[in-house]
C-alpha positions in Angstrom: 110.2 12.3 -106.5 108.4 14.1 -103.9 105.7 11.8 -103.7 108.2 9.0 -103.3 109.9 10.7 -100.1 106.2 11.2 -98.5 105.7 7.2 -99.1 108.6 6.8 -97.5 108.2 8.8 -94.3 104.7 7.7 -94.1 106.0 4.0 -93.8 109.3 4.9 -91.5 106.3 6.7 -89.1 104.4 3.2 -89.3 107.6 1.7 -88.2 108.1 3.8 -85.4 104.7 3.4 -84.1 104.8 -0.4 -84.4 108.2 0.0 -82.0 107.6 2.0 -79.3 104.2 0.2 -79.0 106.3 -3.3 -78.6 108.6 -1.9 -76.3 105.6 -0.2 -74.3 104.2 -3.6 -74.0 107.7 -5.6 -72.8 108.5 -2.8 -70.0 108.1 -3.7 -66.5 105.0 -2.7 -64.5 105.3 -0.3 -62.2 104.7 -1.4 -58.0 102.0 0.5 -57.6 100.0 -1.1 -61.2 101.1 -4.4 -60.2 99.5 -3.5 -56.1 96.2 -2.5 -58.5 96.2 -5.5 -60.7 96.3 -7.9 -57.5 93.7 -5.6 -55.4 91.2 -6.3 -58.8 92.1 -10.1 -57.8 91.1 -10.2 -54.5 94.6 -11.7 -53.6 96.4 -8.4 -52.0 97.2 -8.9 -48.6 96.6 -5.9 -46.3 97.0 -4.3 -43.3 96.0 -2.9 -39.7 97.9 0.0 -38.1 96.4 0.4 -34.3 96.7 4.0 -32.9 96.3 4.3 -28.8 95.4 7.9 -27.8 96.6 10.0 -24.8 94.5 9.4 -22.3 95.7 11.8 -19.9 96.3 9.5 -16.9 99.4 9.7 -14.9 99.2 5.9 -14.8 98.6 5.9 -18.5 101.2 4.3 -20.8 101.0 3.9 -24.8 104.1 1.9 -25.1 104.2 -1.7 -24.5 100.8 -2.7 -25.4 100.4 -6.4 -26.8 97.1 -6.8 -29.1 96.2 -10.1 -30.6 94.5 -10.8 -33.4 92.1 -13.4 -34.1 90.5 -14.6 -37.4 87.1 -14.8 -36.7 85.3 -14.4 -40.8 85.6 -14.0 -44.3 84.8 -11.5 -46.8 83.7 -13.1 -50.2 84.5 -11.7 -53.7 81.6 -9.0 -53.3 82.7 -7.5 -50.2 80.3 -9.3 -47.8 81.9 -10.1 -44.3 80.7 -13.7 -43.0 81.2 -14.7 -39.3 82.3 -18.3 -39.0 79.0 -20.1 -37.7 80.8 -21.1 -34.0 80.2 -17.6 -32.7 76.6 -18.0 -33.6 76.3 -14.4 -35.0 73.9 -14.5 -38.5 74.4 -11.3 -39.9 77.0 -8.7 -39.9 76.6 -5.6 -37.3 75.7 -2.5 -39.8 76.2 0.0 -36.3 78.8 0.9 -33.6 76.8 -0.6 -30.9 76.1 -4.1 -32.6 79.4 -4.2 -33.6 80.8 -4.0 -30.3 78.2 -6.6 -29.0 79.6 -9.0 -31.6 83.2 -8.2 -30.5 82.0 -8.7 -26.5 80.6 -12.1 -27.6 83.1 -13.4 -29.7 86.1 -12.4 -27.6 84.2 -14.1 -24.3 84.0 -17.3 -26.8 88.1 -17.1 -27.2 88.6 -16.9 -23.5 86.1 -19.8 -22.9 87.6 -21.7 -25.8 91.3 -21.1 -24.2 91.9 -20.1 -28.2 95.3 -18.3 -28.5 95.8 -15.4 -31.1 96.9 -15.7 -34.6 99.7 -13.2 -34.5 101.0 -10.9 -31.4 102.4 -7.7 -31.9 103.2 -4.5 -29.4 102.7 -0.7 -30.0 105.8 1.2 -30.1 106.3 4.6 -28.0 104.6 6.1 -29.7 101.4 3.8 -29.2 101.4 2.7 -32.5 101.7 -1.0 -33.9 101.0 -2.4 -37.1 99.4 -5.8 -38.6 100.6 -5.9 -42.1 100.6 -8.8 -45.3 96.8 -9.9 -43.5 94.9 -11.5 -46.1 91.1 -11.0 -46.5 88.5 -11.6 -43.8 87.2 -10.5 -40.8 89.2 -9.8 -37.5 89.0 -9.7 -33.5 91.5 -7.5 -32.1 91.8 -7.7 -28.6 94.7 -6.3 -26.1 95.8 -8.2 -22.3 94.0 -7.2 -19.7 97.2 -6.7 -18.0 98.4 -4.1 -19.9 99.9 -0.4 -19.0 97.4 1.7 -21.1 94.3 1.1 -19.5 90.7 -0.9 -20.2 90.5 -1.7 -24.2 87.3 -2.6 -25.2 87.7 -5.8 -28.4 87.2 -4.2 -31.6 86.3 -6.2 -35.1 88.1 -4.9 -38.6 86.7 -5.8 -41.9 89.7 -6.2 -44.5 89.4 -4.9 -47.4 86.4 -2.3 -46.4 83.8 -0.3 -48.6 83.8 3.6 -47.4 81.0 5.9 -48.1 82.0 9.5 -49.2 79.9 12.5 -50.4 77.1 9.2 -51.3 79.7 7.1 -53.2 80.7 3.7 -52.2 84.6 3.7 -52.5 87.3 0.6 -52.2 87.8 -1.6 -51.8 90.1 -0.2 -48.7 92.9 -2.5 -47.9 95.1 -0.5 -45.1 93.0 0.0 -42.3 93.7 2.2 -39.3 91.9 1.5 -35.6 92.1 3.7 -32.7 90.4 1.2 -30.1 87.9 2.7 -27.4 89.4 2.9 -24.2 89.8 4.1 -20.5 92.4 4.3 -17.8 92.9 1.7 -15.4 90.3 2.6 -12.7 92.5 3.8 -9.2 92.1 0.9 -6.3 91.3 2.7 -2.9 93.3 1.7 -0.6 92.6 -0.9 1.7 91.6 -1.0 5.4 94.2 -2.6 7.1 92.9 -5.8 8.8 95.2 -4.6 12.0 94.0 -1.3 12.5 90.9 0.4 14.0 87.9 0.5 12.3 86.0 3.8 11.7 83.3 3.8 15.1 79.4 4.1 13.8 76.9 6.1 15.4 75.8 3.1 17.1 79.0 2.1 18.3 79.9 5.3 19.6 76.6 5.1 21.7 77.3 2.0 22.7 80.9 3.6 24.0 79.4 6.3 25.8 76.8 4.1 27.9 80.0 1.7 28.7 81.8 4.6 30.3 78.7 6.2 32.3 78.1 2.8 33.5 82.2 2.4 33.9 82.3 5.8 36.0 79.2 4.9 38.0 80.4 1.5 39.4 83.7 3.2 40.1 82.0 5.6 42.2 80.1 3.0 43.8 83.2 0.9 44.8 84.9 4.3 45.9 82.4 5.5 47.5 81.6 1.8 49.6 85.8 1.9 50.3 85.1 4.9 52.5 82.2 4.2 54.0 84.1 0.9 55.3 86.9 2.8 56.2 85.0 5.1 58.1 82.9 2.6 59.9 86.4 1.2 61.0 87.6 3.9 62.4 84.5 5.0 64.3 85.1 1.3 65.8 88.3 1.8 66.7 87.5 5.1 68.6 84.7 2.9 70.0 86.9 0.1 71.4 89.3 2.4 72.7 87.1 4.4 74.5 85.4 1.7 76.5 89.3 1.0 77.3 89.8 3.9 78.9 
């Protein structure tokens, strides 16, 4: 009898296993296995969250910034960023300087090409704006020149991106976060007004102070001829009215 109840719980356990395994199976997947199923795909979308920093000018703004953004490359299945061939860039930059070459040259190709941006969007107050659902590839990102923040240099973003901490490769990274290089708008001097004097040079001050020695001179010439005529006259009149008498 007691071997028959153990056969019994051993087969009521197997049942119980079979059943929570089932309804392990049928229940829903959770957001964030789902986000790592699709990332192993290579079909999750991403994102790019520009960050302006203070840059301590008075005439310095974060708010109201408009960035565009361009797509300029891909980024195949092994995490290798490719710039399309009309920018005439072979490789990808591997350093800061390169990589803001690239972003000079390709931006300058926009402007010549009259090519709009892809998407628009404008930081917030806090000088923050973000880029999201962006699907894989390589980006220009590039604010107005007219802008209240100050001179933004272009910037390219790889999406998704391979990081390298404590010599490990890890990502692939699909939220990526840019603070672009930047510095105020440089102050305008003001303007001579077209109406008003000049500063003098040394050579024009000369030239000033030989006009009025020359100035003075001839005015004592003429001043000094004036009496000597009026004298003279005088002396004739005294003349003439002497032989009268």
């Amino acid at each position: 009898m007691e071997k028959k109840g153990r056969k019994r719980g051993r087969i009521l356990a197997g049942v119980l296993t079979a059943v929570l395994a089932v309804t392990l199976a049928a229940a829903p997947v959770s957001a964030k296995e789902e986000k790592e199923t699709l990332r192993g795909t290579g079909n999750e979308p991403g994102s790019i969250r520009i960050i302006l920093k203070d840059l301590g000018a008075e005439t310095s703004s974060c708010e109201g910034v408009e960035f565009g953004l361009w797509k300029v490359g891909t980024v195949n299945e092994y995490g290798t960023p490719v710039f399309d061939e009309r920018y005439g860039l072979k490789g990808y930059p591997q350093d800061s300087q390169s990589l803001d070459e690239a972003a000079k040259k390709i931006s300058d190709a926009l402007s010549s090409a009259g090519k709009g941006p892809d998407r628009k969007e404008t930081t917030d107050q806090g000088g923050c704006l973000l880029f999201d659902q962006v699907e894989r590839g390589v980006y220009l990102l590039r604010a107005g020149e007219d802008n209240p923040y100050g001179e933004i240099s272009p910037f390219l973003v790889q999406l998704p991106y391979w990081e390298e901490i404590e010599g490990q490769m890890e990502g692939p990274v699909y939220e990526v976060e840019a603070e672009p290089k930047a510095s105020p708008h440089p102050v305008e001097s003001e303007t001579t007004d077209p109406g008003k004097t000049a500063a003098k040079t040394g050579d024009e001050t000369s030239a000033a102070g030989y006009l009025l020695v020359l100035t003075a001179a001839v005015l004592a010439l003429i001043t000094i001829a004036v009496l000597k005529r009026k004298e003279l006259k005088k002396e004739k009149e005294e003349g003439e009215r002497g032989n009268g008498r």
